[in-house]
LOLUM-632648 format. One record per residue: x, y, z of N, C-alpha, C in turn. Coordinates in steps of 0.05 Angstrom, whole numbers. Atoms other than C-alpha are relative to their C-alpha. Layout:
R    n.px    n.py    n.pz   ca.px   ca.py   ca.pz    c.px    c.py    c.pz
R       X       Y       Z       X       Y       Z       X       Y       Z
...
***
This chain:
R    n.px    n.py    n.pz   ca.px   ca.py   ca.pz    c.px    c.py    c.pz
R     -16      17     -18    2073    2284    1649     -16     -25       7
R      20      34      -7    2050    2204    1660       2       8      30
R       3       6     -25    2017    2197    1727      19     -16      12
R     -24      19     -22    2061    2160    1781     -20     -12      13
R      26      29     -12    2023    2091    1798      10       9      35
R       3       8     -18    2001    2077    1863      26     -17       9
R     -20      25      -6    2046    2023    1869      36      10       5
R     -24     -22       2    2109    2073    1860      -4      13      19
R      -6     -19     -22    2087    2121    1907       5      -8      25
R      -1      11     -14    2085    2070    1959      31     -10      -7
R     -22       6       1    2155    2057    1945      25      24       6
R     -15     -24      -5    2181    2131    1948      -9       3      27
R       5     -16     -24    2145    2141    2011      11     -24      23
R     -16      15     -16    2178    2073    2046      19       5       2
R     -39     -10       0    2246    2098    2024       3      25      24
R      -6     -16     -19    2238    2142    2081       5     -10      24
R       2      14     -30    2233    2095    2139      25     -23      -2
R     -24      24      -7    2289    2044    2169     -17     -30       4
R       6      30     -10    2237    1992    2202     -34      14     -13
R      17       1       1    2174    1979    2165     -18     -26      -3
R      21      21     -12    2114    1931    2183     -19      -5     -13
R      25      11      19    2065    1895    2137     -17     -16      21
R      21      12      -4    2002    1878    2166     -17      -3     -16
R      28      16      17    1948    1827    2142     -18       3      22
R      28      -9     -12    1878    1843    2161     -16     -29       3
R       7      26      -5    1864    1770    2152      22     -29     -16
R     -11       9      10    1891    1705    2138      10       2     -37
R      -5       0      28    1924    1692    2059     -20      25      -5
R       7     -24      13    1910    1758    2043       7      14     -23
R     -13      -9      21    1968    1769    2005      25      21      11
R     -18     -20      -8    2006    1800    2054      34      -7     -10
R     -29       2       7    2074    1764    2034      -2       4     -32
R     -11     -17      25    2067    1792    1961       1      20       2
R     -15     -18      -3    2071    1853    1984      21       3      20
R     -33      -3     -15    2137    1838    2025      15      -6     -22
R     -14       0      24    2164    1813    1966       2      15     -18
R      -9     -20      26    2147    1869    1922      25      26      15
R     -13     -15     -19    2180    1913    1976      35      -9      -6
R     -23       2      10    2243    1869    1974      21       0     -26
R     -11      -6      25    2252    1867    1901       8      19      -5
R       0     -34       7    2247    1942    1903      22      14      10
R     -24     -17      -8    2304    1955    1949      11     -15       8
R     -14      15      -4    2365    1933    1956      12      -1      35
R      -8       1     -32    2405    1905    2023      -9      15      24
R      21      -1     -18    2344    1898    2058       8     -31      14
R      -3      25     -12    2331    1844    2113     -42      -1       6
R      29       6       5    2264    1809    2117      -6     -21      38
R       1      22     -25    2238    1781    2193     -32       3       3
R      35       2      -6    2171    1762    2219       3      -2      22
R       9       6     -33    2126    1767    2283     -13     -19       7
R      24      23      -5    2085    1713    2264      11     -32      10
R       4      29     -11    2083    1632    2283      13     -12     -22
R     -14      10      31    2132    1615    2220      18     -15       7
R     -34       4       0    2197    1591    2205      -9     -36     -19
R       7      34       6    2151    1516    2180     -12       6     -20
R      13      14      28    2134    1500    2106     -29       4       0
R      34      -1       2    2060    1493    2118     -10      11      24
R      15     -17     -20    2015    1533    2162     -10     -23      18
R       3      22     -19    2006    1508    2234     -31      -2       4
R      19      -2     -11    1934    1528    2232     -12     -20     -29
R       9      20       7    1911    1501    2166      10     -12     -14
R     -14      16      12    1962    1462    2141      11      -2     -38
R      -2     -11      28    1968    1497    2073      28      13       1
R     -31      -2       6    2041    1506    2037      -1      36       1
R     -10     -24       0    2069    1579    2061       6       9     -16
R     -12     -14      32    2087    1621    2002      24      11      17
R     -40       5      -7    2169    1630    2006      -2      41      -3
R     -17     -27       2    2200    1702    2017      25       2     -23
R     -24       9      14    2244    1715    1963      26      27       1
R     -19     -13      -5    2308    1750    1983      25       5     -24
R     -18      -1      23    2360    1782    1928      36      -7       4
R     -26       7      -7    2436    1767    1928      10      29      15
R      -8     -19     -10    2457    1811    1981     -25      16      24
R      23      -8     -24    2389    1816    2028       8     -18      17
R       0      21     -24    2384    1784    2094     -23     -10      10
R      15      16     -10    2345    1745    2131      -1     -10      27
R     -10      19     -26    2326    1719    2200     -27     -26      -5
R      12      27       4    2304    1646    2196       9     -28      16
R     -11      12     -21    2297    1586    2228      31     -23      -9
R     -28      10      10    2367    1545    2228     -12     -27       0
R       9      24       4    2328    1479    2217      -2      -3     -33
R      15      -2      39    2310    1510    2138      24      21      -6
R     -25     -31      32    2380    1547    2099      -6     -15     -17
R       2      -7      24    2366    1547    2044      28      -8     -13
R     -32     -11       5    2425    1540    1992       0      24      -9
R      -2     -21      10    2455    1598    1971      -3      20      21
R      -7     -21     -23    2456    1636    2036      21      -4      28
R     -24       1     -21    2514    1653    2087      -8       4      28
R       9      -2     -24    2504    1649    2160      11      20      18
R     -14     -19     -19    2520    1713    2199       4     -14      29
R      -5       0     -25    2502    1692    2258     -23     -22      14
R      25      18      -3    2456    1636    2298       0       5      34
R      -2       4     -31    2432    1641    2369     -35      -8       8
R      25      10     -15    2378    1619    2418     -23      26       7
R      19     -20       0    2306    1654    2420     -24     -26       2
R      18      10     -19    2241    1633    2455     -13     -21     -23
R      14      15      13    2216    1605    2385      21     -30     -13
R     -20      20       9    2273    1560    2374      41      17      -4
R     -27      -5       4    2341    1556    2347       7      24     -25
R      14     -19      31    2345    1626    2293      29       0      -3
R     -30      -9      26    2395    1641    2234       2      26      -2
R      11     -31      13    2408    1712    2215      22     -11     -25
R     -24       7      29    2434    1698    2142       2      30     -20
R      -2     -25      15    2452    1747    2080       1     -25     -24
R      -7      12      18    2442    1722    2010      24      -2     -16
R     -17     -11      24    2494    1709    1963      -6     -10     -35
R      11       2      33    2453    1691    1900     -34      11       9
R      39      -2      -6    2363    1700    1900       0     -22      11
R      18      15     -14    2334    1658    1948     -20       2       5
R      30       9     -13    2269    1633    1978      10     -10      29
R      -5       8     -37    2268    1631    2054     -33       1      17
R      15      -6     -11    2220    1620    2105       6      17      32
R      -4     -16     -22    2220    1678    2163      -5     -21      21
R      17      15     -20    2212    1650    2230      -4      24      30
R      -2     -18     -24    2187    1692    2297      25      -2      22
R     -19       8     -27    2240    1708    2357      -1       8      13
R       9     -13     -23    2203    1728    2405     -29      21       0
R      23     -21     -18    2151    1776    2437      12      32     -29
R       0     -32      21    2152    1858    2403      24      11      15
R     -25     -11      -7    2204    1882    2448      29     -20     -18
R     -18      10      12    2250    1820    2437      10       7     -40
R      -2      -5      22    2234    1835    2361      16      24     -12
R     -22     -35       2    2259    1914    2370      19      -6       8
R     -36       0      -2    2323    1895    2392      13     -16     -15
R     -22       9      21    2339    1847    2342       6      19     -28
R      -3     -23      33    2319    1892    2286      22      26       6
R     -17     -14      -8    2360    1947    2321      36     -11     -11
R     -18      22       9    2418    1899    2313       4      -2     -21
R      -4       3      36    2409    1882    2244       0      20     -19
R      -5     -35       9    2402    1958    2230      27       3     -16
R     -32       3       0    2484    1951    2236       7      -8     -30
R     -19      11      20    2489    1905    2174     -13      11     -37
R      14     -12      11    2434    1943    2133     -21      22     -12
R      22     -29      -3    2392    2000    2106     -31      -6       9
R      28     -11      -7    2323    1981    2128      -7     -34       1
R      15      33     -11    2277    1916    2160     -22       1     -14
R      29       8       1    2214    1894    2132      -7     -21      20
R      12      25     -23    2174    1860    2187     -32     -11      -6
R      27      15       8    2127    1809    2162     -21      -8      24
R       9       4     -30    2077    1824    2212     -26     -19      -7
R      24      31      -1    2020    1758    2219     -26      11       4
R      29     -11       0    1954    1767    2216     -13      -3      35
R      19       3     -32    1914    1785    2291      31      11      14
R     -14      -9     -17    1989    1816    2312      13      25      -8
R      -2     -28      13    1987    1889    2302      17      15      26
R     -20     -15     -21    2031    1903    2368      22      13     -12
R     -30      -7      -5    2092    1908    2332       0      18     -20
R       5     -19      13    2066    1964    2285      11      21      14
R      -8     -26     -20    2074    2019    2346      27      -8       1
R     -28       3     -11    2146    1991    2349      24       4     -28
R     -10       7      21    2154    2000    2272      -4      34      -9
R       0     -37      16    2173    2074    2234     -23       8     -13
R      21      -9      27    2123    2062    2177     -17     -33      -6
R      16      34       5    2065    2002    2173     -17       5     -33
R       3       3      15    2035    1980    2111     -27     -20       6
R      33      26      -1    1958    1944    2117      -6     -10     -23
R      11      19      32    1944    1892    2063     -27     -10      12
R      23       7      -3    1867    1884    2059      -1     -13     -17
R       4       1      31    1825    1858    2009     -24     -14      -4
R      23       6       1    1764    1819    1986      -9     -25      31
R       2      18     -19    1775    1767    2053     -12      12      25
R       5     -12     -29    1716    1785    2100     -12      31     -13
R      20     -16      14    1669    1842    2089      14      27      -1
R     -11     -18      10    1691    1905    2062       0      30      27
R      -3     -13     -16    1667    1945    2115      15      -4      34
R     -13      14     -27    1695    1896    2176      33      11      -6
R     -36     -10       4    1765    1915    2145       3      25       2
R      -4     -24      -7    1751    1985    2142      -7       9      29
R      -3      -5     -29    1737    1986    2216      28     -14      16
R     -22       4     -19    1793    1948    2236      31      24      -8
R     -19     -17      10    1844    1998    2188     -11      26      20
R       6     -29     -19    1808    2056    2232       7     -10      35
R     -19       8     -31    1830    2015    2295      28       4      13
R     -34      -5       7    1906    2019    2268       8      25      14
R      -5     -26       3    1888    2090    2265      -9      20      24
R       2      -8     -29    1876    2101    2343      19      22       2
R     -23     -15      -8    1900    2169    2363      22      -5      34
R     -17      -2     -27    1961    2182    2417     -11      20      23
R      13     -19     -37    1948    2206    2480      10      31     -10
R     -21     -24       4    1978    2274    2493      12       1      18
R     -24       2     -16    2029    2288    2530       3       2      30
R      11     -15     -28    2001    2313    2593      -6     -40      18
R       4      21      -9    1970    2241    2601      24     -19     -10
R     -19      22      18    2031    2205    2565      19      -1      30
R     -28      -4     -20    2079    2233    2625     -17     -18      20
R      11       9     -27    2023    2207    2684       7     -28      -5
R      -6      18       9    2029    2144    2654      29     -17       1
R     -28       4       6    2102    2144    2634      18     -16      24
R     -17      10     -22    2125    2118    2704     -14     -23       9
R      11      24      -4    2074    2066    2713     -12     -18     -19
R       9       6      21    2062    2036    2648      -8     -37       1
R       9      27      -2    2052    1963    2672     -23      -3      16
R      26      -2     -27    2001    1989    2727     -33       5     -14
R      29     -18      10    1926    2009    2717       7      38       7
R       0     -19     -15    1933    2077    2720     -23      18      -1
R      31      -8       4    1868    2127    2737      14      22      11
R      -5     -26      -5    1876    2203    2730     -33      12      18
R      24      -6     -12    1818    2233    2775       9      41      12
R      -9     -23       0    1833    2314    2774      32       0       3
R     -39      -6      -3    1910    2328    2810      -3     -23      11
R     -13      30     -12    1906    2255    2833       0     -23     -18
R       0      22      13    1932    2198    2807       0     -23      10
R      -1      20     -19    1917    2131    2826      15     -20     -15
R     -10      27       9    1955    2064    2813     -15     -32      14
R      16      33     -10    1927    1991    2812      16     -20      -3
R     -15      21      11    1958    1927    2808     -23      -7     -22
R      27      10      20    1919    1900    2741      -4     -23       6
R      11      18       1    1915    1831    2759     -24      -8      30
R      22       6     -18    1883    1843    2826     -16      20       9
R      26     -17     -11    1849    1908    2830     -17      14     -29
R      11     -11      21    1817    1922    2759     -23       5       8
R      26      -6     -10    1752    1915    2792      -5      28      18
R      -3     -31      -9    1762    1979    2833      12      15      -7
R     -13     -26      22    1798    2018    2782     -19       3     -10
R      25     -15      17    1730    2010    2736     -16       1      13
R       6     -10     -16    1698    2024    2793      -9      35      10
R      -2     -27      -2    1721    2088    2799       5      16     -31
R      -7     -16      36    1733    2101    2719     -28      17      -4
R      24     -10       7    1659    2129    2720       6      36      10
R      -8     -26     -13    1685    2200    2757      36       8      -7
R     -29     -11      11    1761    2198    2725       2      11     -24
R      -5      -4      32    1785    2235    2663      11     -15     -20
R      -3      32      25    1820    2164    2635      14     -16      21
R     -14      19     -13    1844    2103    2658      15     -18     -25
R     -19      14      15    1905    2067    2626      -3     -27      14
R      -6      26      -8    1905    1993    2628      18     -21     -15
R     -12      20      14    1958    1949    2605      -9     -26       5
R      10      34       8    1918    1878    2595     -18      -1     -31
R      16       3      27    1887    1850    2532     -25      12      12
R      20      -6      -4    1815    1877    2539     -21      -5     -22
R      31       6      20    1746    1851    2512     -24       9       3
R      25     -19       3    1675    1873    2508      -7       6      34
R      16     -12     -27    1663    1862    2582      10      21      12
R     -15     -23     -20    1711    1906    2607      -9      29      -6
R       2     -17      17    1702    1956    2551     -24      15       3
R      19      -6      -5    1632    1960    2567      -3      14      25
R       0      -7     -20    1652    1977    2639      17      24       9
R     -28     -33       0    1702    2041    2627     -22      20      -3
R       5     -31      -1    1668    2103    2637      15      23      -9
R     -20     -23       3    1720    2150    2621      15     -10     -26
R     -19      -1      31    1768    2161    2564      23     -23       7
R     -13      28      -2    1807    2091    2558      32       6     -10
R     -27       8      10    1883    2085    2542       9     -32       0
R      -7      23      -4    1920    2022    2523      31       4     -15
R     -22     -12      10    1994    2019    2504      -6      -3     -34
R       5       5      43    1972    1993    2420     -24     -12      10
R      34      18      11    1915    1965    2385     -11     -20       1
R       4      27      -9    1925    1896    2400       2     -10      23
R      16      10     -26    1905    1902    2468     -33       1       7
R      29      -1       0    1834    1911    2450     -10     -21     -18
R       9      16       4    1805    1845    2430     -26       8     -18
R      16     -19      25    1743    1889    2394      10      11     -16
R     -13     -21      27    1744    1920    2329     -15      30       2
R      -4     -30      -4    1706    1982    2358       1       6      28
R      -4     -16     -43    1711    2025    2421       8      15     -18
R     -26     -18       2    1743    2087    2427      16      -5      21
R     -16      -4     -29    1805    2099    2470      19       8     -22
R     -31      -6      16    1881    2118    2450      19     -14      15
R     -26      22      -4    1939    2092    2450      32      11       2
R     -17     -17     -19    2007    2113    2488      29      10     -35
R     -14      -5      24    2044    2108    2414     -13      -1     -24
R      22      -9      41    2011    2134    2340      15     -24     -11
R      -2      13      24    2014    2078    2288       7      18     -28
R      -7     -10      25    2047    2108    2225      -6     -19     -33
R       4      16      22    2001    2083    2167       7       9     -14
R       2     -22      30    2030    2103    2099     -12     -19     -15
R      14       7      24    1996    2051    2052     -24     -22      17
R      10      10     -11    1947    2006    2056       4     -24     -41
R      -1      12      27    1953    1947    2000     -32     -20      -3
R      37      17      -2    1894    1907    1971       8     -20     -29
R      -7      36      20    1893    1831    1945     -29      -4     -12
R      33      10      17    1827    1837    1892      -5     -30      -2
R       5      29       0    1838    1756    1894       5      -8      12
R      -6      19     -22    1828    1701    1937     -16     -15     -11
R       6      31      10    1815    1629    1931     -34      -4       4
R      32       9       1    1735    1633    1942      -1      32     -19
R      18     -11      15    1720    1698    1913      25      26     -15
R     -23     -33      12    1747    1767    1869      -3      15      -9
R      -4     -34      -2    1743    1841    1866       6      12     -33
R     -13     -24      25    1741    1897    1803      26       6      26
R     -17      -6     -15    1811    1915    1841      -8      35      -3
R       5     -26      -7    1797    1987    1815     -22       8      18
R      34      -7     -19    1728    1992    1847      15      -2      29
R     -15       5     -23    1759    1954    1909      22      31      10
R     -21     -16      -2    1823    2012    1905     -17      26       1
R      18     -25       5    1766    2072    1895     -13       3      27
R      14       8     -25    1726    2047    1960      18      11      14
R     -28     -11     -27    1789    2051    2005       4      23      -8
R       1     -31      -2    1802    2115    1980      -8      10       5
R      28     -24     -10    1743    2150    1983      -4       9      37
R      13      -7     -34    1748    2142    2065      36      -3       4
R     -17     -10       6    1818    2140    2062      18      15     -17
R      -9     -16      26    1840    2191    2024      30      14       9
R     -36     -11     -16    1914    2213    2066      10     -21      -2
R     -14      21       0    1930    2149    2059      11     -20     -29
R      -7      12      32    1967    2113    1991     -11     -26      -3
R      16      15      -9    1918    2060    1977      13     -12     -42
R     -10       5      31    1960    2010    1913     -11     -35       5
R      -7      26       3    1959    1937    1896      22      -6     -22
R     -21       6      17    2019    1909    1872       2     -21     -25
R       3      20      29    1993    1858    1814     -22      16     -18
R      31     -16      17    1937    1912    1787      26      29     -22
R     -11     -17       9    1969    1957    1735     -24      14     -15
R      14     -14      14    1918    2004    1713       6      15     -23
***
């Protein structure tokens, strides 16, 4: 019986999820070729991003965006400044990043995604667009791994950008466990508060003006939940077992703590090339395995 590539199995095991989330571990990574291998692969799909898009060239270094390419009969949310020809306009309305399109192809196109909003605003559009299709890819931006916890099934594209082991600590960041349930409920009613479990008592803080006497007292609690971004100083100052609602409220790439919702990694993709340097891809694809080994570890231009 011929083996079944990498690249395949990561395709049988997305066909299970409705909303799934590509994260890049760093800039041009390569994350939008694997959104595109994704859309080629299945049909009346819709393609949206979390990132700072919807403009031709990148706002940071001014280098031409590589295009999404959508099939006759995918959708799209984009900004209504850039249709494209060849696509129909469902629907257009107002969102924090501008004026957005939700279109559907009716031949192959090239589009550029554009953000519409924050992670919640993002879950309710995709919810929405659910209605007109079997399944979202969310081109999630590099440095915004929030909207993973909000996504069925995420996808990490690494690769030679940035040291081999800096990426495998941040993929084990992804992979923060969930609370349990005991602390999920204490939580569950104050989830914008600090909250600090200290035996049968629970305390609440405001976070913007008593964090200093919440980690205060975190040295004698069994955890403290804090919804704010958090960086080394703070991090350094938790005593107790940390919670945060996701992974992109921790500004470090290590600590421990958990997180109030599990990330569902099933692949992890890897771009052996980039514009300064480039990778045996198998070697590269053997590495990630070896320490991920539950996890489907393909690149989509490597055919072994």
């Amino acid at each position: 019986m011929e083996k079944i590539k990498d690249r395949e199995k990561i395709l049988t095991e997305v066909a299970k999820y409705k909303k799934i989330s590509v994260v890049g571990l760093a800039k041009n990574i390569g994350k939008t070729t694997v959104v595109n291998y994704l859309i080629q692969n299945f049909s009346n799909s819709c393609v949206m991003t979390i990132g700072r898009d919807g403009e031709e060239r990148d706002v940071l270094d001014g280098a031409a965006k590589p295009h999404v390419r959508i099939k006759n009969g995918d959708f799209a949310i984009i900004s209504s400044k850039y249709i494209p020809h060849g696509v129909e306009i469902i629907e257009t309305f107002d969102a924090p990043s501008g004026k957005v399109a939700f279109v559907k192809a009716k031949i192959d196109s090239e589009v550029q995604t554009i953000r519409v909003g924050g992670f919640e605003l993002t879950d309710i559009l995709s919810n929405y667009v659910l209605e007109f299709c079997d399944r979202i890819i969310i081109d999630g931006a590099f440095a915004r791994t929030g909207m993973a916890s909000y996504a069925d099934a995420v996808i990490v594209v690494t690769g030679v950008t940035g040291d081999l082991s800096e990426n495998v600590t941040k993929i084990k960041k992804l992979l923060a466990p969930r609370v349990d349930n005991d602390i999920h409920e204490k939580i569950s009613k104050n989830e914008n508060f600090i909250v600090l479990s200290m035996g049968d008592e629970v305390f609440v803080f405001d976070p913007d003006r008593e964090i200093e006497k919440a980690l205060e007292m975190s040295e004698n609690a069994d955890f403290i939940y804090i919804p704010r971004v958090i960086g080394e100083s703070v991090l350094s100052r938790v005593k107790c077992k940390l919670v945060v609602p996701s992974t992109d409220f921790i500004l470090a790439d290590r600590g421990n703590f958990e997180i109030l919702k599990k990330i569902n990694v099933i692949g992890i993709g890897v771009n052996s090339s980039s514009k300064k340097k480039d990778a045996n891809p198998r070697i590269l694809m053997n590495e990630l395995k070896n320490i991920f080994n539950d996890i489907i570890v393909f690149d989509v231009l490597y055919d072994p």
